[in-house]
Each structure stands twice: as C-alpha cells, then as structure tokens.
VEXDREN-2710 file (C-alpha; in Angstrom, 1 decimal):
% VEXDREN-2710
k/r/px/py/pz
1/UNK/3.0/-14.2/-17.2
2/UNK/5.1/-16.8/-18.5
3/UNK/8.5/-16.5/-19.3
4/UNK/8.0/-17.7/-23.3
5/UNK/5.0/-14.9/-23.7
6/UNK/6.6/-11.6/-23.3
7/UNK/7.6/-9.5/-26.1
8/UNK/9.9/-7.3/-24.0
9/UNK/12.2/-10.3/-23.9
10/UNK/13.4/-9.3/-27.3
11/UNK/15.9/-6.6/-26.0
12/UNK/17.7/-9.3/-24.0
13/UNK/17.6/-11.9/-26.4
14/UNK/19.4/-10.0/-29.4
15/UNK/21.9/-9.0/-26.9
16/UNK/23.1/-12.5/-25.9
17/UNK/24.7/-15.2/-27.2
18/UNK/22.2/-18.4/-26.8
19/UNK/24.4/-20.1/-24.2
20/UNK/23.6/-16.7/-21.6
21/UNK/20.1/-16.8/-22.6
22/UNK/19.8/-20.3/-22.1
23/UNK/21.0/-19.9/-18.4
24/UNK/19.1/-17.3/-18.0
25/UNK/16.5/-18.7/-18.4
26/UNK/16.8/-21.6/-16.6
27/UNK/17.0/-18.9/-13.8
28/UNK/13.7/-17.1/-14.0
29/UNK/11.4/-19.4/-16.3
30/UNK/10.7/-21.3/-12.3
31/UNK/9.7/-17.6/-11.6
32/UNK/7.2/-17.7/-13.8
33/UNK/3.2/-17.2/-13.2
34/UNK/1.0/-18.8/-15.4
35/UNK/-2.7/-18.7/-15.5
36/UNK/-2.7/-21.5/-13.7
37/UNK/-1.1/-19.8/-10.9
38/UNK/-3.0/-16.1/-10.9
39/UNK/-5.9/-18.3/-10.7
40/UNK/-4.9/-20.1/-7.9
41/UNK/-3.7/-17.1/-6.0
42/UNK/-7.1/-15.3/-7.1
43/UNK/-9.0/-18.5/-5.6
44/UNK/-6.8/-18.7/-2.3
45/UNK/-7.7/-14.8/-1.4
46/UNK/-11.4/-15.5/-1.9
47/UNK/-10.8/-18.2/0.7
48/UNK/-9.1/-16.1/3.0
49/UNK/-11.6/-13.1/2.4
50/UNK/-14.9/-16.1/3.3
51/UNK/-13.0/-17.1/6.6
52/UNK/-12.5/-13.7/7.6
53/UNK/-15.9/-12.4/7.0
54/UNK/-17.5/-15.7/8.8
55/UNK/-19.9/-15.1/11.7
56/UNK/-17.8/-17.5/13.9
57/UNK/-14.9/-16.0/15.7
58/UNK/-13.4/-19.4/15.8
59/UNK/-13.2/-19.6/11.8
60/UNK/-12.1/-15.6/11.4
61/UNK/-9.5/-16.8/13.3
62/UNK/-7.8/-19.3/10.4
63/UNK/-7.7/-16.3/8.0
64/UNK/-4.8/-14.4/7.0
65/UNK/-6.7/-11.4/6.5
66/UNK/-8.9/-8.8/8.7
67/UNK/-11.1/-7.6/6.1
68/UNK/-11.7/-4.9/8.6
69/UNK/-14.9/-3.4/9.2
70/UNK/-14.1/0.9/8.8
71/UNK/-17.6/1.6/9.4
72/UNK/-17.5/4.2/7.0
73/UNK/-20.6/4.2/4.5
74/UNK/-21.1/7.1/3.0
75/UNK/-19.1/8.4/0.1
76/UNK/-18.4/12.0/-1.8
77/UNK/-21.6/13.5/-3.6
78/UNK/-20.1/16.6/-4.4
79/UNK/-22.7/18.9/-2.3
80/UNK/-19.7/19.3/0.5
81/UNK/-19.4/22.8/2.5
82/UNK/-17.2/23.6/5.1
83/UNK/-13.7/23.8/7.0
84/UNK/-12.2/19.5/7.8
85/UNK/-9.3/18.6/8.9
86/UNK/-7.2/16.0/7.9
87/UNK/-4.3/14.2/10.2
88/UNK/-1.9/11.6/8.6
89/UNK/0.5/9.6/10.6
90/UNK/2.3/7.3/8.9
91/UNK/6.5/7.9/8.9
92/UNK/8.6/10.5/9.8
93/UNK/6.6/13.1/8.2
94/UNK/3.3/14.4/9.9
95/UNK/1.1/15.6/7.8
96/UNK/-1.8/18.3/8.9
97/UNK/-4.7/19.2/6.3
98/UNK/-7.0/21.6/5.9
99/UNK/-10.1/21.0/3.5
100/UNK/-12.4/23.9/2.8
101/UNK/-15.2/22.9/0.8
102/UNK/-17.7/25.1/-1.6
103/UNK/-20.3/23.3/-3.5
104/UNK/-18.3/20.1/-3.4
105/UNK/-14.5/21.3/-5.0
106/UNK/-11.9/20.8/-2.4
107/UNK/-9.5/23.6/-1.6
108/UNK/-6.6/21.7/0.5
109/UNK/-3.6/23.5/2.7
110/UNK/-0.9/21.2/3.8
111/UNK/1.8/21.7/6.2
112/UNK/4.3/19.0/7.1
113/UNK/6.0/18.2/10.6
114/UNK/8.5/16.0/11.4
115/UNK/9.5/14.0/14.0
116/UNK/12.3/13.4/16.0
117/UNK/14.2/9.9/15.8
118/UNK/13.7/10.3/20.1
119/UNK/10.4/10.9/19.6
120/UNK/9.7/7.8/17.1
121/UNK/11.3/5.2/19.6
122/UNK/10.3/7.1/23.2
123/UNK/6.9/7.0/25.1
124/UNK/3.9/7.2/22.9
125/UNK/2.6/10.0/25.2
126/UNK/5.4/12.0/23.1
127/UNK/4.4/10.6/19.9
128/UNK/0.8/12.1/20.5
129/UNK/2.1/15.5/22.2
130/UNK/4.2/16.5/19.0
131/UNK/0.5/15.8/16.9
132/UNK/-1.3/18.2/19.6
133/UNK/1.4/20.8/19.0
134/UNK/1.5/20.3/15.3
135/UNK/-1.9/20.6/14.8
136/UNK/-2.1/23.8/17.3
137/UNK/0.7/25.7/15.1
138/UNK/-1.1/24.6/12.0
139/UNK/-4.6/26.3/13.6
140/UNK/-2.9/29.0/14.2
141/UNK/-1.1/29.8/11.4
142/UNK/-4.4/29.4/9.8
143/UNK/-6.3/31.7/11.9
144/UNK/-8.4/29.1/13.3
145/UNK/-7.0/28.4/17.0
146/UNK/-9.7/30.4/18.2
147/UNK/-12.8/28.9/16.2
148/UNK/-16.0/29.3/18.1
149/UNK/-17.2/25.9/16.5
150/UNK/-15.4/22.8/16.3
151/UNK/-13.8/21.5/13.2
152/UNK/-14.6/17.7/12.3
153/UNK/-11.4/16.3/12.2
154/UNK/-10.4/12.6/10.6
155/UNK/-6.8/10.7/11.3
156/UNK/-5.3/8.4/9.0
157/UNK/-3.3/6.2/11.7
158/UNK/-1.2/3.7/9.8
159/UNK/-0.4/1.0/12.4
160/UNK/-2.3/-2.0/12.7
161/UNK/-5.3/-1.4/14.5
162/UNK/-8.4/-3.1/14.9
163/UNK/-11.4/-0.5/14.5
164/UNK/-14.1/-0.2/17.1
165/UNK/-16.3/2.4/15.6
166/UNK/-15.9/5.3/13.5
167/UNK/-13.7/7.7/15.7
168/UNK/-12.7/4.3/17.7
169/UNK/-9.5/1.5/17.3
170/UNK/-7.0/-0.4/19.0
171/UNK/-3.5/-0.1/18.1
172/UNK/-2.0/-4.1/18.1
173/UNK/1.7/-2.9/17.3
174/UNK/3.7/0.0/16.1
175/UNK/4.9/-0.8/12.7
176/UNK/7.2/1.2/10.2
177/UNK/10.1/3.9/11.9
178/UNK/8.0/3.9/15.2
179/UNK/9.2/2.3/17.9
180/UNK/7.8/3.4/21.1
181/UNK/7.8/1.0/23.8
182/UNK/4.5/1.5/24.9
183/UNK/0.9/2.0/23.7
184/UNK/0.2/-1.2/22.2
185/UNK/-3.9/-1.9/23.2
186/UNK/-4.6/1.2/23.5
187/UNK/-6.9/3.3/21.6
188/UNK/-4.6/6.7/19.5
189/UNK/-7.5/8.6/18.9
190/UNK/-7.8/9.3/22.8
191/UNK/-4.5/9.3/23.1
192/UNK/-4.8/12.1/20.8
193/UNK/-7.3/13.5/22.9
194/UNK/-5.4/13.2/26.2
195/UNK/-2.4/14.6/24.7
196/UNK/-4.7/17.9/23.3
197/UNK/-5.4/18.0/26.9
198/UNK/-2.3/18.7/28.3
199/UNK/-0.6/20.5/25.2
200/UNK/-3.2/22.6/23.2
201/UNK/-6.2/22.5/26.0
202/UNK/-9.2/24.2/24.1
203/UNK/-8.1/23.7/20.8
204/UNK/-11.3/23.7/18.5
205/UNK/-11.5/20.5/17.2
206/UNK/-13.5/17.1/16.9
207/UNK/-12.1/14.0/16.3
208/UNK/-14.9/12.3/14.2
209/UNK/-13.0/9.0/12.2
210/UNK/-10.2/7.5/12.5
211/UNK/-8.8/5.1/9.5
212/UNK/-5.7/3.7/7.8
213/UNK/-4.3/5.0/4.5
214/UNK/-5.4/2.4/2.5
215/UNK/-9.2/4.0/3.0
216/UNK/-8.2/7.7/3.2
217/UNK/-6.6/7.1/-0.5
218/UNK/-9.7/5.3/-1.1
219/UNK/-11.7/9.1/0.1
220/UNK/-9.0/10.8/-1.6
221/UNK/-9.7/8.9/-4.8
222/UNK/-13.2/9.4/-4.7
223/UNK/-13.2/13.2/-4.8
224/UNK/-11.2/12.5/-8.1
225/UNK/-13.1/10.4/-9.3
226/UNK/-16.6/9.6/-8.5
227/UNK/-16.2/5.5/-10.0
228/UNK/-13.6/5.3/-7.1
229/UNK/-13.9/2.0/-5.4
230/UNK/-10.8/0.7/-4.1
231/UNK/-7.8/2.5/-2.7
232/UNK/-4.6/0.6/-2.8
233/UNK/-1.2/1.4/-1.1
234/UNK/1.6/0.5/-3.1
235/UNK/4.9/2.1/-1.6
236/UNK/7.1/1.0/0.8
237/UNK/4.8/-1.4/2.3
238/UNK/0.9/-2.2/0.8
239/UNK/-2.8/-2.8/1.7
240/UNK/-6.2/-2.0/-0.3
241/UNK/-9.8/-1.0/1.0
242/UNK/-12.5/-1.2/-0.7
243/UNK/-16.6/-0.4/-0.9
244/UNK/-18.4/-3.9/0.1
245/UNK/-21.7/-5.1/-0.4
246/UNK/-22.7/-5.1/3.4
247/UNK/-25.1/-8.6/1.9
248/UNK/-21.9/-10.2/1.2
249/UNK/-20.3/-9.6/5.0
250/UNK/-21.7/-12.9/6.8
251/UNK/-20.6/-11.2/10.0
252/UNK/-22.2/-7.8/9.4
253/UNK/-24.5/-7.0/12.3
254/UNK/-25.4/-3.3/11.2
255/UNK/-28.6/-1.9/9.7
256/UNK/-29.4/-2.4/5.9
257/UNK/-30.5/0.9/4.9
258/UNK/-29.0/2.8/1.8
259/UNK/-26.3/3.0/1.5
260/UNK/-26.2/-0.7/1.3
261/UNK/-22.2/-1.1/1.4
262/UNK/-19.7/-0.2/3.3
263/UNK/-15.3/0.0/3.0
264/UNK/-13.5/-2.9/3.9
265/UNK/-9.6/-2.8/5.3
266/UNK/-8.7/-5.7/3.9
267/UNK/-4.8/-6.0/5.6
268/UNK/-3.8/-8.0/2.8
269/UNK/-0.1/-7.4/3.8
270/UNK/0.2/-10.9/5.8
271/UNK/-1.6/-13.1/3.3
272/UNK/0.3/-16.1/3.7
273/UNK/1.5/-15.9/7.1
274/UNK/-0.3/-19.0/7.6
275/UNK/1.6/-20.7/4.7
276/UNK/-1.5/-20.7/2.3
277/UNK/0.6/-18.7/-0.7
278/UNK/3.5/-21.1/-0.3
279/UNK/2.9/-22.4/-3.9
280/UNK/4.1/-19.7/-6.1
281/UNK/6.4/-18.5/-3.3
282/UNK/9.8/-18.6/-4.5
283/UNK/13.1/-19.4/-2.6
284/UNK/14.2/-15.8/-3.1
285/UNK/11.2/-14.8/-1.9
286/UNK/11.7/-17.2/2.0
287/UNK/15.1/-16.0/1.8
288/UNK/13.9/-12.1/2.2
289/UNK/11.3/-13.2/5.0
290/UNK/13.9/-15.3/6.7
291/UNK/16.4/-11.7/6.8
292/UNK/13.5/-9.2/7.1
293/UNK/12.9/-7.4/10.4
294/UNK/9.6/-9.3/10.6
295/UNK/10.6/-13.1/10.0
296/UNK/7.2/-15.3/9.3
297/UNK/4.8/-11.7/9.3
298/UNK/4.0/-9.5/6.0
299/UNK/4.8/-12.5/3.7
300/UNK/2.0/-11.3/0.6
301/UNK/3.9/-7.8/0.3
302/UNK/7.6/-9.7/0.0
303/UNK/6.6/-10.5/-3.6
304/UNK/6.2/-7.4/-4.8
305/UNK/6.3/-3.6/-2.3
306/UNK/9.1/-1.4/-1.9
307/UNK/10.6/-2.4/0.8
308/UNK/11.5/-5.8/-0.5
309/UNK/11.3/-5.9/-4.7
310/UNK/15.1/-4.5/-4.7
311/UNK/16.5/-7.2/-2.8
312/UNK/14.2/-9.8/-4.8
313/UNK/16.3/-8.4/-7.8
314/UNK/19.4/-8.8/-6.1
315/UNK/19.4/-12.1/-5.2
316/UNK/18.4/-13.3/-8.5
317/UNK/21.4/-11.5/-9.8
318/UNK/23.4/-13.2/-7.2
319/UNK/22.4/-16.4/-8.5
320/UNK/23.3/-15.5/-11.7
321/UNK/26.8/-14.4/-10.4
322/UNK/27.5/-17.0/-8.6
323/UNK/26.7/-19.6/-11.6
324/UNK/29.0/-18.0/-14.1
325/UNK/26.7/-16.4/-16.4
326/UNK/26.6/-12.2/-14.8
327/UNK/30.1/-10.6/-14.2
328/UNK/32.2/-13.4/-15.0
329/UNK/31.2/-14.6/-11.8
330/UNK/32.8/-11.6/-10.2
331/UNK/30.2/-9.2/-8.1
332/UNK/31.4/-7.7/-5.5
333/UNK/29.5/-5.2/-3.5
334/UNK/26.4/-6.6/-5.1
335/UNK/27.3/-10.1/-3.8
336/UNK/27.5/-9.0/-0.2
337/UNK/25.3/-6.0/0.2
338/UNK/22.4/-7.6/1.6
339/UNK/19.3/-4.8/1.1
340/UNK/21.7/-2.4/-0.7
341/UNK/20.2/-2.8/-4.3
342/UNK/17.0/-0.9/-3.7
343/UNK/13.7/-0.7/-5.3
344/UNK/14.7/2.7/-6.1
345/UNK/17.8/1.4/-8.5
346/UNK/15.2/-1.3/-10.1
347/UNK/12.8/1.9/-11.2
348/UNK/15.8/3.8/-12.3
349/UNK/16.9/0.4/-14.9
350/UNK/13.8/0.1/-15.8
351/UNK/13.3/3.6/-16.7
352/UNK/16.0/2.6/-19.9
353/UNK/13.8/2.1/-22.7
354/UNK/14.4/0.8/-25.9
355/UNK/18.6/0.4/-26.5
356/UNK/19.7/3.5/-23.9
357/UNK/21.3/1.9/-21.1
358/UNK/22.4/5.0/-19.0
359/UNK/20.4/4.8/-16.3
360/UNK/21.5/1.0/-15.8
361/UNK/25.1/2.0/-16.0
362/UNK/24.5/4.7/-13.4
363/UNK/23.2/2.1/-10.8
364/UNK/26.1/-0.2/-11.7
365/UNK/28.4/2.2/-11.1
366/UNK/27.5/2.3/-8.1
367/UNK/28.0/-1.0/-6.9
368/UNK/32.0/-0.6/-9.0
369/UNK/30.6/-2.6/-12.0
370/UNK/30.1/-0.3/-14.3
371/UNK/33.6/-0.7/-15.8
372/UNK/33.5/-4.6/-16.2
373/UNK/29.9/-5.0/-17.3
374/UNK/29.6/-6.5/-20.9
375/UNK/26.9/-5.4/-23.1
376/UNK/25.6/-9.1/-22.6
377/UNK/26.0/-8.3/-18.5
378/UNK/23.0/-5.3/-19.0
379/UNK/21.6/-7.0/-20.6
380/UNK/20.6/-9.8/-18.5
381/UNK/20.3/-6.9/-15.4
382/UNK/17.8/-5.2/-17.3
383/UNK/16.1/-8.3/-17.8
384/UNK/15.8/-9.2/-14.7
385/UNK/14.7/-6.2/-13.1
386/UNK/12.0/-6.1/-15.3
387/UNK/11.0/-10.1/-14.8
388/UNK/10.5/-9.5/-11.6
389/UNK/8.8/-6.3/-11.5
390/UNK/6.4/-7.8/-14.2
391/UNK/5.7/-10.4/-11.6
392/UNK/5.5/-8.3/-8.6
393/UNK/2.4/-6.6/-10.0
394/UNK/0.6/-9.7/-11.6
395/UNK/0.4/-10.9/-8.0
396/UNK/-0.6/-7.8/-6.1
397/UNK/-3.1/-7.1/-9.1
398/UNK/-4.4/-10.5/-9.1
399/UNK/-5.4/-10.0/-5.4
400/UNK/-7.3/-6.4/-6.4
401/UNK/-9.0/-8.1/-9.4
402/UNK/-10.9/-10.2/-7.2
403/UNK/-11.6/-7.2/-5.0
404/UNK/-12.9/-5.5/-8.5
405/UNK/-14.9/-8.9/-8.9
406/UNK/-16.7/-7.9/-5.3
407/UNK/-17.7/-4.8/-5.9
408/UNK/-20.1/-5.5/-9.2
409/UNK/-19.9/-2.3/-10.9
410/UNK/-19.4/-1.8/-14.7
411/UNK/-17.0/0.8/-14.2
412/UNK/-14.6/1.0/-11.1
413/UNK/-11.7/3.4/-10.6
414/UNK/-8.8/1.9/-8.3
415/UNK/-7.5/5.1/-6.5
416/UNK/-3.3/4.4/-5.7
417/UNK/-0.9/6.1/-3.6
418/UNK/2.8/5.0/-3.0
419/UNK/6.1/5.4/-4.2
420/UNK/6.3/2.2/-6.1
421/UNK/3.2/2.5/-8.2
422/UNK/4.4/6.6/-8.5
423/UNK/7.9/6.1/-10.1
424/UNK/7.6/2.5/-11.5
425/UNK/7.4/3.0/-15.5
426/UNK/6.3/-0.1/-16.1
427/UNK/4.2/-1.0/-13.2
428/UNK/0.4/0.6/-14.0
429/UNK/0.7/-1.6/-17.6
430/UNK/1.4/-4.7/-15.8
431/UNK/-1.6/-4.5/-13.8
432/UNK/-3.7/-3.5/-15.9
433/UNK/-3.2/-6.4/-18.3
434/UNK/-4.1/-8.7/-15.0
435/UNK/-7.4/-6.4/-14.7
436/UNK/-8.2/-7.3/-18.3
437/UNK/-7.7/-10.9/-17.9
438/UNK/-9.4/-11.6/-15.0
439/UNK/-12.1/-8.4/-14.6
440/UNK/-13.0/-8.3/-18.1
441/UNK/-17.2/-7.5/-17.1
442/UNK/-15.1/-4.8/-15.8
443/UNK/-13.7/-1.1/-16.9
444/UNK/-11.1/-0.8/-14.8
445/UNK/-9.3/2.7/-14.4
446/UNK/-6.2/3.3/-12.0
447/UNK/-5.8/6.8/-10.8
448/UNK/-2.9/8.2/-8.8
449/UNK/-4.3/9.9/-5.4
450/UNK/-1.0/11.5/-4.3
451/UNK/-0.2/12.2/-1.0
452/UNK/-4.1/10.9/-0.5
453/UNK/-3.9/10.1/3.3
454/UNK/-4.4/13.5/4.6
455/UNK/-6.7/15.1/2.4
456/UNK/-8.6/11.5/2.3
457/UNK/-8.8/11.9/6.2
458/UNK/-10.8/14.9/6.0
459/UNK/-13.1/13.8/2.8
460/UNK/-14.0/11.1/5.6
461/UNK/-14.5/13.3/8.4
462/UNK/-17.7/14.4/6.0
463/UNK/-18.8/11.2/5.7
464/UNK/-18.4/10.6/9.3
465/UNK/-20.6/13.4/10.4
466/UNK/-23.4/12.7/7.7
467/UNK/-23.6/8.8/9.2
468/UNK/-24.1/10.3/12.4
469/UNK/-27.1/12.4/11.6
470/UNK/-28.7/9.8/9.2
471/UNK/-28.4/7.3/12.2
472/UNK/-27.0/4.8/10.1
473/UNK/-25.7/1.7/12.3
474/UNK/-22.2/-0.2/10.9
475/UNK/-21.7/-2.7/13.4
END
C-alpha cells in the first residue's frame, strides 16, 4: 500500500494546490506499506506463531502470542436439536442467549443486562452474582427455571485467560471497563458456579465450555456459513481464532482422531510487545502506546482497532497543523484534545464519497473548525483519515492472511464481529485486496457474525457435549 498506488488519491489531489500536496505527502508517504513490508510483517507472525506452538516452555516463552489451545474440535454439521445457552461477558452489557435447535436452524432469544459502574470496579464475587441473577431472570422469563434436565450452557469470557480444558481457564487480568480488584488466577467458570450457589441455588444448568469472543464469532460464523474458519474481532479492541491442523501444533499432546484440527486463540493483540514489529511502527503509533492505559502491552492492535485508529488520525493532523499546511496552522481543540477525535468521527469522514463533504464538516464542526476550514483543509482531512484506515487494515489483514495460509482450504469464510469492521465503509475492501495478494490459492469470503459472542457460546456448548461423548482428547 504505497502512497504513489492508490487511485483514491485523486479526490485530494485535484483539490490542492501542488505546494499542499507536496507536504502532504511528505507526511504520510513514511507511512506507507509496501510489499516489502506486508511481507515482512506476514514472515514476523509466522515466527511468533513457531515459538508459541514449540514443545519447550522455555522457547513459548519468547513469543508474543499464545496461540491458545480452546480444546474445541468439533464444528456445526447442521443435525443440531435442543435448548443451549449462551453467556457473553465482555463490557457493560451482559448478554444471555437461548439457542433452540430443530434439524440444525438456530432459533436465538437474547436478553441484555447491564452492569453497574460499582459492580465493574468492586469484588469479582459481585461481578459473578449479577451473571447468576441475570441468567435466573432470563430462565424464568423463559419458562425454564424449573427444567427437570440441565441445559448445556457455554460462556464467552473476554479477559485474558489461559484455558485449561473445555469448561476450564484462568483469568491473568481484567481487561476492558472491569476493574475488580480481585480474581486474577482464579478460574470464572467456578466462580460462576459458586456464585449460582449462593444466588440461584438449583438453577438448571451445566456449564460445559468456556471461550473468548474471538472463537464464539468463530461458532457464530460457522452456523452462517459452513466454509467458516476464522473468527476475527475487530471493534474496540481485536483478536482472531482459528481451526488448526492439530499436525502443525508441535506442542499438541492430544489424540489424533478425526476431527484432525482444532481452534486456536491466537491473542494477536500484543504482537510486538517484545519489540519484534518495531519496523513499520510509526512514531504516531509509540506516541499512542506511550499515552494509552496499557504503556508497552497491546502494541499489534495500536495500528489499526477502535480504540486507538481515531487518535492515529489525530495526530497526523496535528502534524500537519503544526507545520503550516492544515488550518493555517491554527487547530485548536483538535491540537489539545488528546483521544477526543474518535474512530467513530474517522468512519463518519470516510463515509463522504465522491465530492459530498457533509459528513466531514459535521465532525469539524465539532472540534469549532468547520467555519475556517478551506476546501483544500478537507481535503487533506479526508485524506488522511482514509490513509490511515487503508493502512490499519493491510496490517491486521496481513496477519489473517497467514492464518488463511494455515488452514489449507480452497475456500475459507472469515466470520467478523466489531464495531470497526461494522461501520467502517471502506474497511472490508481493504482487506480483501491483502487476501488477494497474499492468499490467492485461496477464496476468501468475509462475513459479518453480529453480536456473534453469545449465540457462538451456545453453538459451542454443542460441540462441547459431542467431544465429550466421542472421547476425543485435546490436550
């Protein structure tokens, strides 16, 4: 993705005089990702993925990633029966999920609970009691407190754990609005079990898996699409799973019987913590770690989530402010709000097509711009939003292409839940351009799995309970 090759540059350039574009791009061409680069980055994750996956704890150690055993084998085949239930913890918002299944076609209820900001940042004995509660309204409300049998249940948990077993992880550290003091090394699914115990004793269920979003999408994508091979997170924050050949997992010790794969978490968030990405790494891109709540951790995902792609923006603009060439040098709130140009106002500027320019106006306006900004000034904003967006998804779709690479199929279907990927006009194309390049023995296919985590939860509570009668060993 170099700066000279893309068509879209066209807008900008017939809307400034050679001087701005000049400085312009003398601002982002050092941006810039060749094939060179994606190459590199492609190579460097391999690397990562072959430490991580090595037999010796010693050299798992020196990788970046997890590449986290799920333990979950068995997939969708469309002959599902039966009442699941799905759990999905992950923000504010609780989510429970009912599945009911008839020959394999998935009729999903969904009732949403939300938690307190005293309950987010208190014990994590209160965390657990509001899910026991939640999930006895939602049973009741259904009809189903009083089930003679027990309903399989699956929890999407989306902190960093390390998995154990199917129904078994450790939590290493709350993560997104949670902030509980306690709980770290302990294991939520019986903490979920404890707290069922004291708040909703008897309540007919049977916690059967417990995973992260990144593999519940994954489930969710595979009941839309049977080619579904990879589930990718691409919000606020991002990770991918996907189905791995279990004969190229050097530190599998499982059995080898059919199915011969098995998902993989790979926790791609902190590639780079260790300093391995530092070459396309820009100086934008240390100066978001070095303000971020997480200084040093996450590093892959401050190239291109939600969380981080507005403020990439920003400070790019700033240069340009500060040089002379945006505002008449003037920017005001833009200048100083550190983390107040969101990824949210980047999809809304990138939403102008051809010559409109409302929507960039509107998010000017905003920031009290709107009434100095030159036709050359939106110009070079619209540019830039879309620049860096462009690049934002040639990395993280460089990284899935070499998943795609792993999983040797003709056809694979990339199942994708998130905000980002959701409202981003432009991001979809720009991946799939990467896919092309570098999976071209592959037909690639990208499918939105919305709101995936919870009904994905209980697609793996199936899968759960049919590994358990088929005796199938994962680890």
């Amino acid at each position: 993705m170099s700066f000279e090759g893309r068509n879209s540059k066209l807008y900008t350039q017939n809307h400034l005089s050679q001087e701005k574009w000049n400085k312009l791009e003398q601002v982002l061409k050092p941006l810039s990702l060749t094939d060179e680069i994606l190459e590199k980055l492609m190579n460097e994750f391999k690397e990562q993925m072959h430490l991580a996956n090595s037999q010796d704890e010693n050299i798992r150690k020196k990788s970046d990633l997890l590449m986290m055993n799920t333990f979950i084998r068995i997939l969708l085949d469309g002959t599902e029966q039966g009442d699941y239930l799905g759990l999905d913890l992950g923000g504010t918002n609780f989510r429970v999920v009912l599945v009911r299944f008839k020959d394999g076609v998935a009729d999903t209820t969904t009732q949403y609970y939300e938690l307190t900001d005293e309950t987010l940042s208190g014990p994590s004995a209160g965390v657990f009691d509001f899910i026991a509660e939640s999930l006895q309204d939602f049973l009741t409300k259904q009809g189903l407190a009083n089930s003679e049998k027990k309903i399989p249940l699956g929890f999407t948990f989306s902190m960093p754990t390390r998995q154990l077993a199917l129904n078994k992880s450790i939590l290493l550290k709350w993560s997104k609005t949670f902030k509980c003091p306690d709980g770290v090394g302990e294991d939520p699914v019986a903490m979920l079990e404890a707290a069922i115990q004291r708040k909703a004793k008897g309540l007919p269920v049977k916690i059967v898996v417990v995973m992260n979003d990144a593999v519940s999408t994954l489930m969710a994508g595979n009941y839309l699409d049977k080619k579904c091979r990879v589930g990718l997170i691409l919000g606020t924050g991002s990770n991918a799973a996907f189905v791995e050949n279990i004969s190229d997992i050097e530190k599998w010790t499982g059995d080898y019987e059919d199915p011969k794969h098995v998902i993989i978490s790979t926790e791609l968030a902190g590639t780079g913590d260790s300093g391995c990405m530092d070459f396309y790494r820009s100086e934008y891109e240390k100066e978001i770690d070095k303000f971020s709540n997480y200084p040093g951790s996450n590093t892959f995902s401050k190239s291109f989530t939600g969380l981080y792609l507005g403020e990439f923006v920003r400070l790019v603009l700033v240069r340009l402010i500060k040089d002379g060439t945006l505002f008449n040098g003037q920017g005001g709130k833009l200048v100083d709000g550190r983390w107040e140009f969101t990824t949210s106002h980047v999809t809304s500027v990138e939403s102008d097509l051809g010559d409109s320019t409302t929507n960039t106006k509107n998010v000017l306006k905003k920031f009290d711009l709107d009434s100095v900004a030159t036709e050359e000034d939106i110009a070079i904003v619209r540019e830039v939003c879309e620049f860096i967006s462009y690049r934002g998804a040639y990395i993280i779709a460089a990284v899935i292409s070499v998943l795609i690479n792993y999983v040797r199929l003709p056809e694979v279907t990339i199942g994708v839940d998130g905000s980002l990927y959701e409202k981003h006009p432009k991001f979809h194309n720009s991946m799939m351009e990467v896919f092309e390049k570098f999976s071209p023995q592959t037909k690639v296919k990208m499918i939105l799995a919305k709101d995936g985590s919870g009904q994905g939860a209980a697609f793996a509570a199936v899968s759960a309970l049919r590994q358990t009668a088929k005796g199938l060993r994962c680890s």
